[in-house]
PyMOL Python script that loads the backbone (N, CA, C, O; Angstrom):
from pymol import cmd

cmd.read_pdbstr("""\
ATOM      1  N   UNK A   1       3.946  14.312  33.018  1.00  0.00           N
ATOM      2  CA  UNK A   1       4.442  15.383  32.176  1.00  0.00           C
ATOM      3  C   UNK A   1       4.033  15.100  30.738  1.00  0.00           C
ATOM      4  O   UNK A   1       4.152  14.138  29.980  1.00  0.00           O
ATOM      5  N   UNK A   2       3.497  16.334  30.659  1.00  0.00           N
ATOM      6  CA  UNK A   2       3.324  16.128  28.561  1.00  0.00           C
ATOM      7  C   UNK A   2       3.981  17.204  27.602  1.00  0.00           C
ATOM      8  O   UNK A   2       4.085  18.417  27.421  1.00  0.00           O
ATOM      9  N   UNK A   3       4.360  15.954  27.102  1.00  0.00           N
ATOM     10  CA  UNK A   3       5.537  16.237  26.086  1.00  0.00           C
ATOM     11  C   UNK A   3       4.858  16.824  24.476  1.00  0.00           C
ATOM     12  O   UNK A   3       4.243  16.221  23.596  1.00  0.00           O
ATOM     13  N   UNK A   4       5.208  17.952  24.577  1.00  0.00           N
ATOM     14  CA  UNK A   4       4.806  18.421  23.093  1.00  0.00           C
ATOM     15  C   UNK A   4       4.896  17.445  21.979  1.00  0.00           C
ATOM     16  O   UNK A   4       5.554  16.405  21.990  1.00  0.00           O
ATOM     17  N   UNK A   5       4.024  17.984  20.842  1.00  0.00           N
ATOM     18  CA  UNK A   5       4.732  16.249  19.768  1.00  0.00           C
ATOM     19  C   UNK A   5       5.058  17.804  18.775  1.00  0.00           C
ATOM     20  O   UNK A   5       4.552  18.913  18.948  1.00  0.00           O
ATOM     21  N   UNK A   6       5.777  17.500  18.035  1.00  0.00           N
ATOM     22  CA  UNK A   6       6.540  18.134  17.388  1.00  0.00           C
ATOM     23  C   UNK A   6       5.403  18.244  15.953  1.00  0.00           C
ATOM     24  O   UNK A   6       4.706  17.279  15.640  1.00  0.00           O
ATOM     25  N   UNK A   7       5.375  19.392  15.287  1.00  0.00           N
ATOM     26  CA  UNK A   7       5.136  19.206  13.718  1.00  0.00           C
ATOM     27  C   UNK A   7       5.555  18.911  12.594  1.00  0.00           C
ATOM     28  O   UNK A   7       6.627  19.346  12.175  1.00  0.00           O
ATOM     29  N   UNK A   8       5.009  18.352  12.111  1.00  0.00           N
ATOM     30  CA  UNK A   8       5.719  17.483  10.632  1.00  0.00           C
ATOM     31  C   UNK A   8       5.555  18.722   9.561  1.00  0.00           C
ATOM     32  O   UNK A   8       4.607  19.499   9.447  1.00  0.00           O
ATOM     33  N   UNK A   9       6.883  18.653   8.751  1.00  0.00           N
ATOM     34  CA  UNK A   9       6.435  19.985   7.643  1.00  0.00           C
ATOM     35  C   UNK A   9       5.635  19.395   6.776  1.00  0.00           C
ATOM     36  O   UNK A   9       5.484  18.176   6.692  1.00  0.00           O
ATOM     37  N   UNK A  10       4.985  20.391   5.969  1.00  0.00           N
ATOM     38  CA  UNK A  10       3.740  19.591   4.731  1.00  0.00           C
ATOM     39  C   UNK A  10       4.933  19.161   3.368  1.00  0.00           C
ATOM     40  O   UNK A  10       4.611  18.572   2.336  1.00  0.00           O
ATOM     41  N   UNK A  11       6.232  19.606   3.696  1.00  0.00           N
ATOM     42  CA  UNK A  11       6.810  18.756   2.702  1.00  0.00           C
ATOM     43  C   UNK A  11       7.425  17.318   3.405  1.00  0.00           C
ATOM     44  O   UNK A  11       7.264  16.329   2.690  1.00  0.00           O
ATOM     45  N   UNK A  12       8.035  17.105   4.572  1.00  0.00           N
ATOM     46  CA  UNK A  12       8.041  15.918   4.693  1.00  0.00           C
ATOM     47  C   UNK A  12       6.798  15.000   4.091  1.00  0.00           C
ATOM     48  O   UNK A  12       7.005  14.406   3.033  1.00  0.00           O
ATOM     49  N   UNK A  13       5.895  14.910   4.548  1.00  0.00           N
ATOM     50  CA  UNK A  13       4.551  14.709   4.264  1.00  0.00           C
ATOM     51  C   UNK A  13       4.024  14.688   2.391  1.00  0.00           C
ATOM     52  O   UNK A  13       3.175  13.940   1.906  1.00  0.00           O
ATOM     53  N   UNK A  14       4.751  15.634   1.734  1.00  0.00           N
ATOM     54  CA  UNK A  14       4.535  15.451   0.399  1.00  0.00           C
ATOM     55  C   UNK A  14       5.333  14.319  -0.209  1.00  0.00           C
ATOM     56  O   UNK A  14       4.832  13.486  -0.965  1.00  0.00           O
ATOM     57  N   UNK A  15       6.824  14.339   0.227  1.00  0.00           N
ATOM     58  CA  UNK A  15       7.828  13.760  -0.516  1.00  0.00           C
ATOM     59  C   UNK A  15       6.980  12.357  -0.689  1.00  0.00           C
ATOM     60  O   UNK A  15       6.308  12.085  -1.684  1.00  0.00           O
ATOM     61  N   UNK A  16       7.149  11.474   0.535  1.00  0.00           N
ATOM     62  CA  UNK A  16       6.496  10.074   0.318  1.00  0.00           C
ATOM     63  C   UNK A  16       5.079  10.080  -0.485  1.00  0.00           C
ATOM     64  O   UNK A  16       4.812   9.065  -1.128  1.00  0.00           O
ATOM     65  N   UNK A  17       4.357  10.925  -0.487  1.00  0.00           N
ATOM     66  CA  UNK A  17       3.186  10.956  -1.571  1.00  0.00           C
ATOM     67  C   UNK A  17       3.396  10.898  -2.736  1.00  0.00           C
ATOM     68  O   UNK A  17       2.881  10.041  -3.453  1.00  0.00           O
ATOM     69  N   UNK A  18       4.112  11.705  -3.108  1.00  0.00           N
ATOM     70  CA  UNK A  18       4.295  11.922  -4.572  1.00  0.00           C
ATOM     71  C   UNK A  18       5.409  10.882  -5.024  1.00  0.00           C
ATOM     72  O   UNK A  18       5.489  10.441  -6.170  1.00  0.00           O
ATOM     73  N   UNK A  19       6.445  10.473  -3.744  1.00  0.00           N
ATOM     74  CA  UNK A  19       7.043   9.071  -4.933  1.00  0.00           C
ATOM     75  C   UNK A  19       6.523   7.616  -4.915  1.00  0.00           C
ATOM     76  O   UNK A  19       7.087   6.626  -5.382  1.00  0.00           O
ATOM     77  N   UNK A  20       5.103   7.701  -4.158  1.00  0.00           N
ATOM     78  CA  UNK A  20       4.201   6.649  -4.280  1.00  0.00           C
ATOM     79  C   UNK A  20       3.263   6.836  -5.185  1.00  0.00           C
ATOM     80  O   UNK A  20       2.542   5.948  -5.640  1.00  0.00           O
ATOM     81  N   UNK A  21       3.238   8.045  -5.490  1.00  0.00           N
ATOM     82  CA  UNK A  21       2.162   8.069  -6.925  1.00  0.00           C
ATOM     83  C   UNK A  21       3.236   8.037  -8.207  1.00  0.00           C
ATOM     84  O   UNK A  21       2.905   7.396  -9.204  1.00  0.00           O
ATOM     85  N   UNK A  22       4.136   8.522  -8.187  1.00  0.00           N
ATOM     86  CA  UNK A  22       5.417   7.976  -9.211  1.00  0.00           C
ATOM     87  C   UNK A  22       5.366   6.691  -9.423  1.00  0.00           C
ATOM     88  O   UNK A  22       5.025   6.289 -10.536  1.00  0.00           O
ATOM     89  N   UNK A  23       5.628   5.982  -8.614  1.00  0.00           N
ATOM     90  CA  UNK A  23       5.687   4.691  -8.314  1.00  0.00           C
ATOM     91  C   UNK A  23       4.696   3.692  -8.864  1.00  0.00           C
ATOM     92  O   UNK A  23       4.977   2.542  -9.203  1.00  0.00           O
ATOM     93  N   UNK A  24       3.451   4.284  -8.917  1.00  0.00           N
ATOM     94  CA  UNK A  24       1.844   3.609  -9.176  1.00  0.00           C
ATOM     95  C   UNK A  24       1.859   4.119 -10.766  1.00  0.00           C
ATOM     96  O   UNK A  24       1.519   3.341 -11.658  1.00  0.00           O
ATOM     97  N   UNK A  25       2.321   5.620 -11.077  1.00  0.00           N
ATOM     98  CA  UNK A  25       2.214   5.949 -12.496  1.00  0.00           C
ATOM     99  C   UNK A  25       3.448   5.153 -13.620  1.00  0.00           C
ATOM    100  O   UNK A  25       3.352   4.586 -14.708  1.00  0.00           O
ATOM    101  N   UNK A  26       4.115   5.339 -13.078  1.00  0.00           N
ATOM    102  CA  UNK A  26       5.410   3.569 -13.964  1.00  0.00           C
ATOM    103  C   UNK A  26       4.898   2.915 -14.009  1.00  0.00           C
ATOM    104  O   UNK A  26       4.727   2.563 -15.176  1.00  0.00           O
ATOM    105  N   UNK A  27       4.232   2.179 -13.096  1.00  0.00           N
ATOM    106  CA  UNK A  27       3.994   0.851 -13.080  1.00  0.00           C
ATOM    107  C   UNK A  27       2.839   0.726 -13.845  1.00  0.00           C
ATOM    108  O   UNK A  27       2.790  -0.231 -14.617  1.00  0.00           O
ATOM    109  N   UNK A  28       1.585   1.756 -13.770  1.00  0.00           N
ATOM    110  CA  UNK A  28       0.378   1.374 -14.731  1.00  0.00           C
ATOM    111  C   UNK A  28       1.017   2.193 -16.230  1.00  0.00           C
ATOM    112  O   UNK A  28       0.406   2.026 -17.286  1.00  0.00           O
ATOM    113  N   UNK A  29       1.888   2.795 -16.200  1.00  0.00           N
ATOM    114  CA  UNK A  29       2.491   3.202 -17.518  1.00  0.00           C
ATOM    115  C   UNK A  29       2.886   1.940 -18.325  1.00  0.00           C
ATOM    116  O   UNK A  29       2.692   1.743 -19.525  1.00  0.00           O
ATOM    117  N   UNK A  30       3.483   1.123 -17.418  1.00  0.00           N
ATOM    118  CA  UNK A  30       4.319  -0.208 -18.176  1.00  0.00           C
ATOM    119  C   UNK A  30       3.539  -0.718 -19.021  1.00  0.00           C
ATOM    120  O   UNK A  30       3.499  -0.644 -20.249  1.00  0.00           O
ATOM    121  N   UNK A  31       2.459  -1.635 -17.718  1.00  0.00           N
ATOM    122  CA  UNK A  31       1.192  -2.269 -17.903  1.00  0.00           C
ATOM    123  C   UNK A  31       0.454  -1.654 -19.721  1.00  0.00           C
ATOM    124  O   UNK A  31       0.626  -2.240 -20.790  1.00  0.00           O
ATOM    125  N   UNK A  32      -0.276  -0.448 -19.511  1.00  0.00           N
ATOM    126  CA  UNK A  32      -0.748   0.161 -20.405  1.00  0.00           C
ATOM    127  C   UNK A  32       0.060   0.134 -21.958  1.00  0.00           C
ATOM    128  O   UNK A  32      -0.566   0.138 -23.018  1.00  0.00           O
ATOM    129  N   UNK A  33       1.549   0.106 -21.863  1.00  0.00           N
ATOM    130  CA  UNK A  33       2.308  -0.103 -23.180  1.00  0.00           C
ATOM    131  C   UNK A  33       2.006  -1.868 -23.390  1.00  0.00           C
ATOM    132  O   UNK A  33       1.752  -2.329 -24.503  1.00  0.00           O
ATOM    133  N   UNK A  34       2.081  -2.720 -22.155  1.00  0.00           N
ATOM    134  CA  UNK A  34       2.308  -4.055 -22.909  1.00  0.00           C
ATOM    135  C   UNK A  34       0.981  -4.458 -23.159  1.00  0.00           C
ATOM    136  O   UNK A  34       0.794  -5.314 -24.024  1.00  0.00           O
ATOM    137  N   UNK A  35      -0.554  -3.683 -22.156  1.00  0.00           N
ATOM    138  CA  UNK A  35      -1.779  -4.796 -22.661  1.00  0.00           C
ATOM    139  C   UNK A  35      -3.042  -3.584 -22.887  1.00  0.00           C
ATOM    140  O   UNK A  35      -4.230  -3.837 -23.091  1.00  0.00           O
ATOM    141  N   UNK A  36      -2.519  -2.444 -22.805  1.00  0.00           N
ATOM    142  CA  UNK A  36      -3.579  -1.921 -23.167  1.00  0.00           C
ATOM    143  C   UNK A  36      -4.451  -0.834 -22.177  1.00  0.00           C
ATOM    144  O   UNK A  36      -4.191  -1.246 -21.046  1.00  0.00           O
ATOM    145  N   UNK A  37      -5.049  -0.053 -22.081  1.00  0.00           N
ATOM    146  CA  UNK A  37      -5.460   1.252 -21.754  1.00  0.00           C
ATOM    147  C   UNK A  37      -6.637   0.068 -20.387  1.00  0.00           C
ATOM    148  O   UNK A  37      -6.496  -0.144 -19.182  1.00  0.00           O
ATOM    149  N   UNK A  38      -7.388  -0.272 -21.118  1.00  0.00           N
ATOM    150  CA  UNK A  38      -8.620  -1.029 -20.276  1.00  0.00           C
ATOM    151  C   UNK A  38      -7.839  -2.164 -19.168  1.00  0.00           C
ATOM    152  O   UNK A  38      -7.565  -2.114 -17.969  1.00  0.00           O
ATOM    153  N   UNK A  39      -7.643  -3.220 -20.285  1.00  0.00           N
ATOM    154  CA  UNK A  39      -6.484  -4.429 -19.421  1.00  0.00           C
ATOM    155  C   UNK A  39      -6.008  -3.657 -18.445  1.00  0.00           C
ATOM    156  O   UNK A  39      -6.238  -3.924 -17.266  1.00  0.00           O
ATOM    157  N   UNK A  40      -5.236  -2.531 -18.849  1.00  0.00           N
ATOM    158  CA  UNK A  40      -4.072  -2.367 -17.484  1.00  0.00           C
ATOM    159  C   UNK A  40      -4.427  -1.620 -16.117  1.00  0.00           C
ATOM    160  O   UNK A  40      -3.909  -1.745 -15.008  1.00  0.00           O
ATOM    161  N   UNK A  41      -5.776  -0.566 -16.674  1.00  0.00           N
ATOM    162  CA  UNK A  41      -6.644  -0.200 -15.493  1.00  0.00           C
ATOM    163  C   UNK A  41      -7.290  -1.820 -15.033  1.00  0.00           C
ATOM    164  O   UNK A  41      -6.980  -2.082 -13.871  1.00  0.00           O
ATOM    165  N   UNK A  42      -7.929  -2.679 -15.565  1.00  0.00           N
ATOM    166  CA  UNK A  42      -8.481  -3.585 -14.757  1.00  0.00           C
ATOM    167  C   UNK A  42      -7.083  -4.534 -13.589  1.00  0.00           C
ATOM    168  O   UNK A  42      -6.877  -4.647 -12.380  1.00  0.00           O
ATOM    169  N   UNK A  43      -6.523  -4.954 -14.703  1.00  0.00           N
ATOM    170  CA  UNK A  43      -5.614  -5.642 -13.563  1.00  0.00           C
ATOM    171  C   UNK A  43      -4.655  -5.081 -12.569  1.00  0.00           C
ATOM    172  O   UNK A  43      -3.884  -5.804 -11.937  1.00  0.00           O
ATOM    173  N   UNK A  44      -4.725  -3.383 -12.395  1.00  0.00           N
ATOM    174  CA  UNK A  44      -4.041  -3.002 -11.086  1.00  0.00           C
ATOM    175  C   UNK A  44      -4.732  -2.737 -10.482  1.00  0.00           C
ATOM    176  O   UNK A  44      -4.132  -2.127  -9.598  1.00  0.00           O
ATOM    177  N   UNK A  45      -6.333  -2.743 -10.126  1.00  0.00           N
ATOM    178  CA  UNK A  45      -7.393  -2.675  -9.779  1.00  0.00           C
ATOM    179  C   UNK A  45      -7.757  -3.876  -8.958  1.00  0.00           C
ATOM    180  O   UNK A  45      -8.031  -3.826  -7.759  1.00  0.00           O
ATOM    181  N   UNK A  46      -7.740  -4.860  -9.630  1.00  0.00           N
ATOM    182  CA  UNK A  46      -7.661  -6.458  -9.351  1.00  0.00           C
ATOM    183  C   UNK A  46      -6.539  -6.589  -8.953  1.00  0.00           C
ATOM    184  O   UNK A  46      -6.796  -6.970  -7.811  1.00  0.00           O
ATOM    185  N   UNK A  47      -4.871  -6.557  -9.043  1.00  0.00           N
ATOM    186  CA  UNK A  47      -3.891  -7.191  -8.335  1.00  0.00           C
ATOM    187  C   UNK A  47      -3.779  -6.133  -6.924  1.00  0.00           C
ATOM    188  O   UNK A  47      -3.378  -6.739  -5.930  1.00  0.00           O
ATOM    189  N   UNK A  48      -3.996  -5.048  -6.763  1.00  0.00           N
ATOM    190  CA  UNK A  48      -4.096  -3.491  -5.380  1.00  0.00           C
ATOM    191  C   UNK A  48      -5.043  -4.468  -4.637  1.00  0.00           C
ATOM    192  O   UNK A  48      -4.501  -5.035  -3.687  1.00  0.00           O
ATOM    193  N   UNK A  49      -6.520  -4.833  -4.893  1.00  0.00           N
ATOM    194  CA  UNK A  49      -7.473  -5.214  -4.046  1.00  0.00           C
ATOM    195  C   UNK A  49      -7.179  -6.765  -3.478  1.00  0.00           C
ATOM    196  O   UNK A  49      -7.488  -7.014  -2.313  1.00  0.00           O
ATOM    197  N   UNK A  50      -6.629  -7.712  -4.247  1.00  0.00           N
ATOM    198  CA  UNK A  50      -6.123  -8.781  -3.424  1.00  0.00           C
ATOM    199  C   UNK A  50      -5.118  -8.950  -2.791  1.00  0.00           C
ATOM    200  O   UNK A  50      -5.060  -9.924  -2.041  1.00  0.00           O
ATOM    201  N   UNK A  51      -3.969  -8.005  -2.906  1.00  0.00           N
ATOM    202  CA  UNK A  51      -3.000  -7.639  -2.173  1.00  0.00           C
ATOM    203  C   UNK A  51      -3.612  -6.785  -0.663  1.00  0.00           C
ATOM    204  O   UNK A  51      -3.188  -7.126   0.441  1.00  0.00           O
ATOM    205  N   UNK A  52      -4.559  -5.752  -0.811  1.00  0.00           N
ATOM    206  CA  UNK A  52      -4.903  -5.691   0.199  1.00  0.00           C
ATOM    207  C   UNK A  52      -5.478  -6.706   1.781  1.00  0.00           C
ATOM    208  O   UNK A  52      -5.236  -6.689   2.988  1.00  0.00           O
ATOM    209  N   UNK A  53      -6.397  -7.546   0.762  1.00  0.00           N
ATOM    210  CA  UNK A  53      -7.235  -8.387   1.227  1.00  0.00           C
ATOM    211  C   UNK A  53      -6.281  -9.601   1.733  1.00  0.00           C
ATOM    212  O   UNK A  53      -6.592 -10.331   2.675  1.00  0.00           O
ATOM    213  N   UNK A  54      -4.677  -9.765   0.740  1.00  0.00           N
ATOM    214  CA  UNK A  54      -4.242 -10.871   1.799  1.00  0.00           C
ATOM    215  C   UNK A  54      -3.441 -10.486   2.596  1.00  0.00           C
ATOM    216  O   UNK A  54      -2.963 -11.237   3.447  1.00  0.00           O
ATOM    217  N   UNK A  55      -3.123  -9.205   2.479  1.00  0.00           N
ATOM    218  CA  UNK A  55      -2.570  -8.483   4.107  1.00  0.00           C
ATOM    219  C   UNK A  55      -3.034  -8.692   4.748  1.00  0.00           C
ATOM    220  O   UNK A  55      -2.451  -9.318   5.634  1.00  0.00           O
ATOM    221  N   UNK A  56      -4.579  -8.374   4.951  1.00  0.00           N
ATOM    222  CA  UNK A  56      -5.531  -8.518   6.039  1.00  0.00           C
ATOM    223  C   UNK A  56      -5.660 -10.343   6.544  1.00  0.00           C
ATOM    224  O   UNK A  56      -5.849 -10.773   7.682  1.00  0.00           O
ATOM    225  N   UNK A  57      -5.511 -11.010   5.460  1.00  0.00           N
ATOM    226  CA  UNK A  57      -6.048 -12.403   6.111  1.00  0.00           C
ATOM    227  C   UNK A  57      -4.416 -12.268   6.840  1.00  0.00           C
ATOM    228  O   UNK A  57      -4.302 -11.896   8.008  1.00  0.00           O
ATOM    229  N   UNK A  58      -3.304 -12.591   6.054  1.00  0.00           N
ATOM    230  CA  UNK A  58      -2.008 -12.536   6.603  1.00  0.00           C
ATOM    231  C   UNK A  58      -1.833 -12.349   8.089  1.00  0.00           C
ATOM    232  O   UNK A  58      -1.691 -13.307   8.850  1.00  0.00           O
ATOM    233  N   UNK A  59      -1.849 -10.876   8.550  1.00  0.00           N
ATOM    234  CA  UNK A  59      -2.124 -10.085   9.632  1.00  0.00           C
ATOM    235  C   UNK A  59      -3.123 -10.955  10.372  1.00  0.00           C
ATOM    236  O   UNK A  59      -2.474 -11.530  11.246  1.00  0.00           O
ATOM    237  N   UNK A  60      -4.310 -11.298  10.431  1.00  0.00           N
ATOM    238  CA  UNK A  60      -5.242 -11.953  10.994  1.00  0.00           C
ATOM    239  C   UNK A  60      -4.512 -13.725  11.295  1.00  0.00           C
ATOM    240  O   UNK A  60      -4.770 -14.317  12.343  1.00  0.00           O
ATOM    241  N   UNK A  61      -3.824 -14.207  10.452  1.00  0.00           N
ATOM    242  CA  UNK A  61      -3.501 -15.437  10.855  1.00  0.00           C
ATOM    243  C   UNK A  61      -2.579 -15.394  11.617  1.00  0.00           C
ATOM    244  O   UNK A  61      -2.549 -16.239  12.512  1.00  0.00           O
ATOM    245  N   UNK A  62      -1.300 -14.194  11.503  1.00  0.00           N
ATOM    246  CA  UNK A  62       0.127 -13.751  12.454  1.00  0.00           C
ATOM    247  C   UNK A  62      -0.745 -13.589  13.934  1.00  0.00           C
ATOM    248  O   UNK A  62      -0.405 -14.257  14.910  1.00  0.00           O
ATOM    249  N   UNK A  63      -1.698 -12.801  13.985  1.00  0.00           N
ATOM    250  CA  UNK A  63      -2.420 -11.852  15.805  1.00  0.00           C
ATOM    251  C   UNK A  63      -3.122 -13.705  16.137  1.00  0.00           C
ATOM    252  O   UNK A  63      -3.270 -14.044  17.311  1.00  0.00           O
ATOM    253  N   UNK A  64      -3.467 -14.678  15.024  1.00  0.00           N
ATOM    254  CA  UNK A  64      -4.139 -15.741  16.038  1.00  0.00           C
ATOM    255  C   UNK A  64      -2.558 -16.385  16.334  1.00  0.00           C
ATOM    256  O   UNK A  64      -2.270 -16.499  17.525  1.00  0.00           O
ATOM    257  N   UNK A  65      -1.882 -16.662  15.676  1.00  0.00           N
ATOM    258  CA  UNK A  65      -0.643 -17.482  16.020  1.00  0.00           C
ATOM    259  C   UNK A  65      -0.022 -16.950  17.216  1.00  0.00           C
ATOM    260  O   UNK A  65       0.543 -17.571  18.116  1.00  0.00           O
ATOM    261  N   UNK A  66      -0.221 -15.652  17.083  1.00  0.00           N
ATOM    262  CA  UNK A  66       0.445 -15.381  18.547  1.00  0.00           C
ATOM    263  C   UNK A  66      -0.288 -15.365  19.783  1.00  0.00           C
ATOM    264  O   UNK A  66       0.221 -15.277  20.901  1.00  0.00           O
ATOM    265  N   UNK A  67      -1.437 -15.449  19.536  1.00  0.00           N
ATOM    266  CA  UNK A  67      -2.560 -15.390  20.810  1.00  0.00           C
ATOM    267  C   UNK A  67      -2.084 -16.954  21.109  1.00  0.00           C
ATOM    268  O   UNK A  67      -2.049 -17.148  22.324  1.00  0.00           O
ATOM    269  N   UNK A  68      -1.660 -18.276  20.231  1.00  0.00           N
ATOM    270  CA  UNK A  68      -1.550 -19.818  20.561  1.00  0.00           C
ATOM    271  C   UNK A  68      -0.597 -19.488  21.227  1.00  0.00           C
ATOM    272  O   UNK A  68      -0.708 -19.359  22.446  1.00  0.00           O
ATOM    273  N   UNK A  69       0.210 -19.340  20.774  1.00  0.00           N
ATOM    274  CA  UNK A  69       2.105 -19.190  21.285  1.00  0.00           C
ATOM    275  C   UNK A  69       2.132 -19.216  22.788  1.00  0.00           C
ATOM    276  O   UNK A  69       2.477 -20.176  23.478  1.00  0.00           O
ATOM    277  N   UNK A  70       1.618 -17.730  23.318  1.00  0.00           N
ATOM    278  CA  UNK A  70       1.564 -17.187  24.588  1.00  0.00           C
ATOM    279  C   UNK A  70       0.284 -17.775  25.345  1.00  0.00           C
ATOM    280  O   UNK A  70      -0.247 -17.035  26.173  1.00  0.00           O
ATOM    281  N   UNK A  71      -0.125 -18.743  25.180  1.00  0.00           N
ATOM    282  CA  UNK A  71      -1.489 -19.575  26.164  1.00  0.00           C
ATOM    283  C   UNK A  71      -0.072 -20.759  26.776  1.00  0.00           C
ATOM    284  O   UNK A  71      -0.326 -21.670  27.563  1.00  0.00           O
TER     285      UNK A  71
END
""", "prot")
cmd.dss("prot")
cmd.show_as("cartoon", "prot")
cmd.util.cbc("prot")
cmd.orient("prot")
């Protein structure tokens, strides 16, 4: 049996967008008052991309630990 999936409204779907870009505009707002227009675009640029990158190693060291675990 298949089960309909239901539709999401385009405002559910907005709300979390827009208070994650709230969220990103404070925060490079702050930045920009304490170091500056350039500084504060570079270092959320630089702190977003290594935060990404150690999710990924993170995630990658959690999926091998558990592949040991269960042998």
């Amino acid at each position: 049996m298949i089960i309909p999936e239901k539709e999401m409204s385009p405002v559910k779907i907005e709300i979390p967008f827009v208070a994650a870009l709230v969220l990103i505009g404070t925060s490079l707002s702050t930045r920009v008052a304490g170091q500056g227009v350039e500084q504060a675009l570079l270092s959320t640029v630089i702190e977003y991309s290594l935060n990404g990158r150690l999710r990924r190693v993170v995630s990658a060291l959690v999926g091998r630990l558990c592949l040991v675990a269960h042998r």
